[in-house]
MARKOL-520018 format. One record per residue: residue in one letter; x, y, z of N, C-alpha, C in turn; residue number from 1. Coordinates in steps of 0.1 Angstrom, whole numbers, padded with zeros to 4 digits. Last residue first. Layout:
<atoms>
A  X  Y  Z  X  Y  Z  X  Y  Z  NUM
...
</atoms>
This chain:
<atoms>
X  1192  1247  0967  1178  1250  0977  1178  1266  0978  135
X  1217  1242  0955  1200  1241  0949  1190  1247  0958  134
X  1234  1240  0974  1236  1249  0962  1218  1251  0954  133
X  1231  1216  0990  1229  1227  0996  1230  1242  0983  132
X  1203  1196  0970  1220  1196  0973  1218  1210  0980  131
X  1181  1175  0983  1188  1184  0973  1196  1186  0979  130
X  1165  1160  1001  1178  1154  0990  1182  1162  0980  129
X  1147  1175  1013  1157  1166  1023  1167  1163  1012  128
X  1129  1181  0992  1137  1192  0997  1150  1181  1004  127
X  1121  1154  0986  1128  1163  0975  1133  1177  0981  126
X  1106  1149  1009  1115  1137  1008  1126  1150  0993  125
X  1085  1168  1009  1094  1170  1020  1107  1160  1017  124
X  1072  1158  0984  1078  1170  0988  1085  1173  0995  123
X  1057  1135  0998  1066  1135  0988  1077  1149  0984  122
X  1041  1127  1024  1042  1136  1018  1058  1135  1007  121
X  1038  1099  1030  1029  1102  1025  1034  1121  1018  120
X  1058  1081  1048  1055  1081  1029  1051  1089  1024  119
X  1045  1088  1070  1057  1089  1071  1062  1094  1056  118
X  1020  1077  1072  1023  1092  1073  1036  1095  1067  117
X  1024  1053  1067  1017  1059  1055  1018  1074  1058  116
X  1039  1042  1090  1044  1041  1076  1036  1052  1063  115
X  1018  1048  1110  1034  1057  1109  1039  1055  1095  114
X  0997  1037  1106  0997  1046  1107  1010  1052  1105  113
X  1009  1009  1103  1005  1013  1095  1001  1026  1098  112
X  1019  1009  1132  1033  1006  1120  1023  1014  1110  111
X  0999  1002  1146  1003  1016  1150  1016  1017  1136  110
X  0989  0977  1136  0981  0995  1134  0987  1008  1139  109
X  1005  0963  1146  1003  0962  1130  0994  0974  1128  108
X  1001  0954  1174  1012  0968  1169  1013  0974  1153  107
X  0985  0930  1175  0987  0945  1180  0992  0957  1178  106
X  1006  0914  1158  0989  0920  1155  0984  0934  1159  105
X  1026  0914  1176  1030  0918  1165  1013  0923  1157  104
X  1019  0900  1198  1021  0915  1198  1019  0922  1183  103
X  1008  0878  1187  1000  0884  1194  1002  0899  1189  102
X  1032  0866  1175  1022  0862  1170  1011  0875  1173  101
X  1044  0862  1202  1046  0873  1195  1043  0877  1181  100
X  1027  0842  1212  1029  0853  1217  1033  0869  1208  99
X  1003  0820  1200  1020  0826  1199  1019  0843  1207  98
X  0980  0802  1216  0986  0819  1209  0997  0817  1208  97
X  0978  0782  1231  0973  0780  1218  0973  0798  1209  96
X  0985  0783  1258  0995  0779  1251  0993  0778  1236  95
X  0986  0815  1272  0981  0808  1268  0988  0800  1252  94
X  0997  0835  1285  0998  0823  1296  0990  0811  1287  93
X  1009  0852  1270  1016  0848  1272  1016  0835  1280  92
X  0976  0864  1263  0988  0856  1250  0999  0848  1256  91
X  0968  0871  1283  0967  0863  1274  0973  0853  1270  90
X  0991  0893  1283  0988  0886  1298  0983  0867  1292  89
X  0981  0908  1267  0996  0904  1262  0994  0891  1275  88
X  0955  0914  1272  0960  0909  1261  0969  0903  1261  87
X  0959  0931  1294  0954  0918  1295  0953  0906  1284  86
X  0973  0954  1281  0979  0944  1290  0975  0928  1294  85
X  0950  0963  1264  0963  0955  1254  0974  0949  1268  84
X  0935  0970  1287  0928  0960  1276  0944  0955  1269  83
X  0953  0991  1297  0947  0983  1308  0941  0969  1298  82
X  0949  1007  1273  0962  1002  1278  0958  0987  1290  81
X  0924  1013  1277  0930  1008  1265  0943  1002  1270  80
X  0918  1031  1297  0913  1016  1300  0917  1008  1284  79
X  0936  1049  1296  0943  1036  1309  0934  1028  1305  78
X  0925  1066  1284  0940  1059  1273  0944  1047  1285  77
X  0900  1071  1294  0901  1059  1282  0914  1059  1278  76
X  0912  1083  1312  0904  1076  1314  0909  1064  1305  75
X  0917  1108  1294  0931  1100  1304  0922  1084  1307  74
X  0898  1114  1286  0906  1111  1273  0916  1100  1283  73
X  0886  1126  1305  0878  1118  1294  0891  1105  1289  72
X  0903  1142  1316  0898  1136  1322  0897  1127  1318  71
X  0901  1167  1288  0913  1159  1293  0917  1145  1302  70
X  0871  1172  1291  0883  1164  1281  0890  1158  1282  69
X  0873  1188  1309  0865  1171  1311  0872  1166  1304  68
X  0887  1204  1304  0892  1203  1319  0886  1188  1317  67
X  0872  1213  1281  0892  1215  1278  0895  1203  1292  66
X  0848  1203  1274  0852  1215  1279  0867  1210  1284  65
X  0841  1184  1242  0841  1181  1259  0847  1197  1260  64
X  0845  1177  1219  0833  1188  1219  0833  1189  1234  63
X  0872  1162  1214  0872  1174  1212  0855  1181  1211  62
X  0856  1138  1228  0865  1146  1237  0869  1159  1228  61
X  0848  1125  1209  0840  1129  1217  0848  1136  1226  60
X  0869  1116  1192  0862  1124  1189  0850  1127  1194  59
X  0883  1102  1209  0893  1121  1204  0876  1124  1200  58
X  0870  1083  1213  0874  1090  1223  0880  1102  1218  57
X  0867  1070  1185  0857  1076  1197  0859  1085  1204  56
X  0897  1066  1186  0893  1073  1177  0877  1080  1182  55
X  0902  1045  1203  0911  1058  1201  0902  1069  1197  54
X  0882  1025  1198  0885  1034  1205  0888  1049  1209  53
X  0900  1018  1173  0885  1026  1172  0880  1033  1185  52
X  0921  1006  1183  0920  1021  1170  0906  1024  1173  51
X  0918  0985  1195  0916  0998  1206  0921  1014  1195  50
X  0901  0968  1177  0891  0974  1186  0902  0987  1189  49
X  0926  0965  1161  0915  0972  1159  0908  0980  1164  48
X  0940  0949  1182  0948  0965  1179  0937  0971  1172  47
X  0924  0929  1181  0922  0938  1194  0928  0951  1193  46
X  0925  0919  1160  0914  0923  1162  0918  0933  1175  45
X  0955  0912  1160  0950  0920  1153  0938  0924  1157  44
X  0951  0892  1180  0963  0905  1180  0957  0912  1179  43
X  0942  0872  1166  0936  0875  1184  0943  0893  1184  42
X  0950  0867  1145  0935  0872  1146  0934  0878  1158  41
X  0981  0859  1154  0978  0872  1145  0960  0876  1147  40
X  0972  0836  1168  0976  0849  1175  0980  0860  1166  39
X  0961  0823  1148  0955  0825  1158  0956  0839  1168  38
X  0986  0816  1137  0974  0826  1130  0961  0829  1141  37
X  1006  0806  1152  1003  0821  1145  0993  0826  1142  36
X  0989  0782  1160  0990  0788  1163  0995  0802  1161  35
X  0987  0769  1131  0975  0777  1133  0977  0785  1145  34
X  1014  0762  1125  1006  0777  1115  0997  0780  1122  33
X  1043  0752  1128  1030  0753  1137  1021  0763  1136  32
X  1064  0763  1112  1057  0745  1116  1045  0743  1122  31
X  1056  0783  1082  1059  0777  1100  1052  0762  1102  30
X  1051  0788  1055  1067  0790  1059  1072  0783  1075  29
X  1025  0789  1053  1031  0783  1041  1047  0780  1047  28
X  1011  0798  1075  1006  0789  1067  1020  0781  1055  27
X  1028  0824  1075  1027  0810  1084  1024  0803  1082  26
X  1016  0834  1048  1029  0829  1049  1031  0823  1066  25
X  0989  0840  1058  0991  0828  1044  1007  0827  1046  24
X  0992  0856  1080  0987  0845  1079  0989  0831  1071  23
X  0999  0876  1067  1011  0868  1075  1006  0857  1082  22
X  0979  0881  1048  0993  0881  1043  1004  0874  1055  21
X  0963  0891  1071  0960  0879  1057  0968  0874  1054  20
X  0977  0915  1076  0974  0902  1088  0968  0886  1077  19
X  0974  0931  1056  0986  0924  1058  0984  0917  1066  18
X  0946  0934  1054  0954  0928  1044  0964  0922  1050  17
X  0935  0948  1080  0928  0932  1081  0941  0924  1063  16
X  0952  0969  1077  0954  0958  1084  0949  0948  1082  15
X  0939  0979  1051  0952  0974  1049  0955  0967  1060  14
X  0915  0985  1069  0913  0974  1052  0929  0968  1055  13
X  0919  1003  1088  0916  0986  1095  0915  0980  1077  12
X  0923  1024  1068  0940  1018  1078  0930  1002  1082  11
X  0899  1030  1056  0914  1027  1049  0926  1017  1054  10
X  0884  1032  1079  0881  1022  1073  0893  1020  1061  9
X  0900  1057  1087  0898  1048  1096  0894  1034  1091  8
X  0891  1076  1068  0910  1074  1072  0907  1060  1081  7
X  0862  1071  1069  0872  1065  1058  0884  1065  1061  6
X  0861  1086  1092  0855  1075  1094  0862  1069  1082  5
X  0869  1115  1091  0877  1106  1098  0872  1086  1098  4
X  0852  1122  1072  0866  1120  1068  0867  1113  1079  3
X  0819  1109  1073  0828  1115  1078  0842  1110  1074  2
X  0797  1103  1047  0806  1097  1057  0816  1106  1061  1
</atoms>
């Protein structure tokens, strides 16, 4: 299996987790659960779909010639965008979504991408806190 295909099955696991997780506490904490959770599934799946996307697209566009590439790539970042507008469009006209229920699914793959990069190198976090006499 391709590295990129496990970084990719890593990040939608821990999504499809925490969307579980704010499922079972709507469930447990809101007055009106199924609408959250509805609009966490509707969210979530779709911030899925447009990861995988994403990720199609880089990786048929790094074998493209620099000029199609770029074309390629613009294409598909409007027809992704173009998809999480109609989404939100959705969500907002429809009375059985929470809205921000919605976004928040949505955006639960771009958070877990940044959080694990962010965390992920440990080294950089031990130079940033030494003292200016130590380094």
């Amino acid at each position: 299996m391709k590295e990129t295909a496990k970084l990719q099955i890593k990040i939608i696991k821990i999504d499809l987790i925490i969307l579980s997780v704010l499922i079972i506490i709507s469930f447990v904490f809101l007055e009106n659960p199924l609408i959250w959770a509805k609009g966490y599934i509707f969210g979530g799946l779709i911030g899925i779909l447009n990861f995988m996307l994403l990720a199609k697209t880089m990786e048929k566009s790094v074998t493209m010639h620099p000029a199609k590439a770029r074309s390629y790539a613009s294409v598909h970042y409007f027809i992704r965008y173009a998809i999480v507008g109609v989404v939100i469009i959705i969500a907002l006209k429809a009375d059985y979504l929470n809205a921000l229920a919605v976004i928040i699914g949505l955006l639960l793959i771009k958070f877990i991408i940044l959080f694990t990069n962010l965390f992920n190198n440990k080294e950089y976090y031990k130079r940033i806190f030494k003292r200016k006499g130590e380094r």
